[in-house]
N, C-alpha and C positions, 0 to 999 in steps of 0.2 A: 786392641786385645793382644795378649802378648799368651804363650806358654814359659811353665818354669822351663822348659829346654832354652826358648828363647833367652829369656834373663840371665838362666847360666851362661850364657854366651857373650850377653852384655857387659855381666859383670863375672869374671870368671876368679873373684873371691868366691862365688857361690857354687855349693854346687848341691845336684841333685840327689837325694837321700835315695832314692827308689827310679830305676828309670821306668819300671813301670809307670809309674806317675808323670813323666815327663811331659806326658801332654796335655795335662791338665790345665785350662784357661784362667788367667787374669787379668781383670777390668778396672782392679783399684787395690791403691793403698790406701791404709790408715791406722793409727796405735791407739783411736777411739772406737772400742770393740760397741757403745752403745749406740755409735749413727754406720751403721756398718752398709756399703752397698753391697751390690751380688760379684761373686765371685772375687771377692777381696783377699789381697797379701797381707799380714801383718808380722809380726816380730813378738818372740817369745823368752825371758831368759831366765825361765823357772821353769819348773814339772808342772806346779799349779797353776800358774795361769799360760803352759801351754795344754793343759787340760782342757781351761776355761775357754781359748779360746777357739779350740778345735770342735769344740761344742753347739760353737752357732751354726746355723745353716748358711750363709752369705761370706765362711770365708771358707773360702778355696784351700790355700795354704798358710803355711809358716817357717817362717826364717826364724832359726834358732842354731843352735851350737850342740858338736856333736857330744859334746860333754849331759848335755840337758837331754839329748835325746836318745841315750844308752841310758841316766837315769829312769826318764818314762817308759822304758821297756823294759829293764829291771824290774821296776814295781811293778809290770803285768799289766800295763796299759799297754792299746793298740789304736794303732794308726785307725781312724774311721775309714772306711767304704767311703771313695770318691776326692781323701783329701792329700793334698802334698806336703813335702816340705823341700825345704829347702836350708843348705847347711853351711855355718858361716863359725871362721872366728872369733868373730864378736861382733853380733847378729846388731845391736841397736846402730853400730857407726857403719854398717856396709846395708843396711835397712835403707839409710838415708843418704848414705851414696847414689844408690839405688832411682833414691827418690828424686835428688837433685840430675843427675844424669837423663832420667826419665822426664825431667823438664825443663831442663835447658838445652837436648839435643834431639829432641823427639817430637814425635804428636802425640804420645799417650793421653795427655792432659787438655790439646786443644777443643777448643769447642767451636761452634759453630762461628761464623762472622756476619751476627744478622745485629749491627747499631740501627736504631731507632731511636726517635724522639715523636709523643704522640702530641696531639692537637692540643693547643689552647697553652703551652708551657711556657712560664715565663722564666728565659734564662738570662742572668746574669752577664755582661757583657768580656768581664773579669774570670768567667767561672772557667775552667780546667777542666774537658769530659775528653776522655779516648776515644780512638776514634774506630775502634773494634771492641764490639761484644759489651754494646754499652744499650738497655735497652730501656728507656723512659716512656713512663705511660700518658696518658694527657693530664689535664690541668698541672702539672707538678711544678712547682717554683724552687729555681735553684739559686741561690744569692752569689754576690759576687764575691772571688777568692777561695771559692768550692772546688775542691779537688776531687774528681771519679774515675776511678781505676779499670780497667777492661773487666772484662767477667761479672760484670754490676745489671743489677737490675730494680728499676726505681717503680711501687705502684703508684695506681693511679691519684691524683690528691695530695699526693707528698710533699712537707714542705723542708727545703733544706738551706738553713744558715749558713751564713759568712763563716767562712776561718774553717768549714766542717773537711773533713779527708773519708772519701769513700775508698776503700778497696787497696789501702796498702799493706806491705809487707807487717808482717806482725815480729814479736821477738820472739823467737825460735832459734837459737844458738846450740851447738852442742860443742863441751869440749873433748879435744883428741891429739894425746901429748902435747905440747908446748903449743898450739894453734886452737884456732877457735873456726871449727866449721859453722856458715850461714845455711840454714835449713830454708829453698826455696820454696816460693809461694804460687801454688798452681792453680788453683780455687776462685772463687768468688765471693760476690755478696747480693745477698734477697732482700730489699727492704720491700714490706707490706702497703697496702694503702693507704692514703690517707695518717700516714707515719710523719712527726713533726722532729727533727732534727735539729736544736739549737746551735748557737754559735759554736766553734771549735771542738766538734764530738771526732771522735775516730774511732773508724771500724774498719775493724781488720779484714784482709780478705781470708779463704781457707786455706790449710796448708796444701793439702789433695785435692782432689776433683769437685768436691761439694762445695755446700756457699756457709760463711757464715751468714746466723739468719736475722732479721729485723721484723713481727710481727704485726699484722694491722694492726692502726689504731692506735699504735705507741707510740711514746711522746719521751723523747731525751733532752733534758735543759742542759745548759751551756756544759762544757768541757769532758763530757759522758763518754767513754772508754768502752768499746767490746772489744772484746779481742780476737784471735784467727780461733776456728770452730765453733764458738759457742752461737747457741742456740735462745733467743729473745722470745718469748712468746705474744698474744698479741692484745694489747690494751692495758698494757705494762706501761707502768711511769717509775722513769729513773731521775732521779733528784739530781742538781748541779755536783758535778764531780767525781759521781759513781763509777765503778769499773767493776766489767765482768771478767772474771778472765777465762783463759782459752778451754777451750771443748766443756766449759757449764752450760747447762739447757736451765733455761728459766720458763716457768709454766705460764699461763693466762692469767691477769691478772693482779700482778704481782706488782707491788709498791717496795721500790729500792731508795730507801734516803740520802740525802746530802751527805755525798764524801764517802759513802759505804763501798766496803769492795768484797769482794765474792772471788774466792778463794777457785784455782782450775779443777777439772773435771768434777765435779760434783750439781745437784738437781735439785732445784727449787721448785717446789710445786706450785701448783694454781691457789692465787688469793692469800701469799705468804704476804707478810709485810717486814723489810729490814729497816731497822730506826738510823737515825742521822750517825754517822761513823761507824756502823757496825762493821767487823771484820768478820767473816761471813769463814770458815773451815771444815762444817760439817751440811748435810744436807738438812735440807728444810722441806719439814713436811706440808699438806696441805692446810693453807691456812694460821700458820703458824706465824707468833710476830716473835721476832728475836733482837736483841740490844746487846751491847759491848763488845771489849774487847779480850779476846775471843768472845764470839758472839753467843750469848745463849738465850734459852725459855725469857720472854720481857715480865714476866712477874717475877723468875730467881733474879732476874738482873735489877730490879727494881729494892728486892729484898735485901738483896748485899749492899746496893747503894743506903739504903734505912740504917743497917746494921753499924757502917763505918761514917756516918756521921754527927 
């Protein structure tokens, strides 16, 4: 747990809006205001969605610029009871300064160091698992040439293919003038029970403290793609070559076809279905089956294919 005093002092681009607020606690970062933990930092570089996100209960503070934050007081917004900020030139590349700093010189992000492997597992003799913060439940089969990254966590009955990569770096780049910052990977990965992994899938780990998630019951055929934060729900089938991308939550039940990709931060509800190659940019309600490219309603997209041939 750190205070903004702390952090100012870490990073002394930043500094403290109000010292009365100075001592106000942080126990996480994240720029996904919808899996938010308690007492979270995020980064802000609008009036609107430093509104938005001063609003939740679970973030502490916010990094933002002091340009954005004479705006918000101008228009007669105030600061809430209880929260901070924190003030930056250009709040998005010292956010993830911040962030990299925070964990590649620190403990903020470590967790505990309890590896396990539970009874009855059959592991590959090829297979690749770290040797911290690796925690397999029983029966689980791992095949050989299986890569698992620390911060991992396998249920019970899980089955994982040859060629598959648990828990690596996701892509996360940010550019800044003529360089290209690598945004580090603190996080982990949850896969559920009973979760069947075919050959060559990759899942990302998270960028922050949380896991990307893998839910019971789900079943990924070959070359299937999550990416860092998103959210898998559980007895979800993804077709060979699907990709979710980073910080989308995908509901219960949800059927993803061959080759489909699912566009970042956005929410597929429970019992949607996406047809083969759909490119996925808006959210999908519950139960809803969507086609094409861009993906829309499978009866408009049906209708337009009638109309043009």
């Amino acid at each position: 747990m750190l205070t903004l005093r702390d952090i100012a002092h870490i990073a002394p681009a930043l500094d403290c809006a109000d010292n009365a607020h100075a001592h106000i606690s942080v126990q996480a970062l994240t720029f996904d205001v919808r899996n938010l933990l308690p007492e979270t930092l995020t980064y802000a570089g609008g009036v609107g969605y430093l509104r938005s996100v001063l609003a939740h209960d679970n973030v502490a503070a916010v990094l933002t610029s002091r340009a954005t934050l004479e705006a918000f007081t101008k228009q007669g917004f105030v600061l809430p009871a209880g929260k901070g900020i924190l003030l930056s030139d250009a709040p998005k590349r010292d956010f993830f300064l911040l962030h990299n700093h925070l964990a590649e010189k620190t403990d903020f992000y470590t967790r505990p160091n309890e590896s396990s492997i539970g009874a009855g597992c059959k592991i590959g003799s090829l297979a690749s698992i770290d040797a911290q913060n690796v925690v397999i439940g029983e029966n689980v089969i791992i095949e050989d040439f299986v890569r698992i990254g620390a911060n991992t966590s396998i249920g019970a009955g899980s089955i994982i293919r040859s060629g598959t990569v648990i828990g690596g770096d996701g892509f996360q780049f940010m550019r800044e003038n003529d360089t290209i910052l690598k945004i580090a990977h603190a996080g982990g990965v949850s896969i559920g029970a009973d979760v069947e992994l075919q050959a060559s899938c990759m899942v990302d780990k998270h960028i922050f403290g949380g896991n990307t998630v893998i839910g019971n019951m789900t079943k990924c055929a070959d070359g299937v793609h999550v990416a860092h934060c998103a959210r898998v729900g559980e007895r979800c089938l993804l077709a060979a070559g699907a990709i979710v991308l980073g910080s989308t939550v995908i509901g219960n039940d949800v059927w993803i076809g061959p080759g489909a990709i699912i566009s970042n931060e956005l929410d597929v509800e429970d019992a949607a279905f996406i047809t083969l190659g759909a490119v996925v940019t808006k959210n999908i309600a519950r139960g809803e089956k969507v086609s094409g490219n861009f993906a829309i309603p499978h009866s408009r997209f049906l209708e337009h294919m009638r109309s043009i041939r």
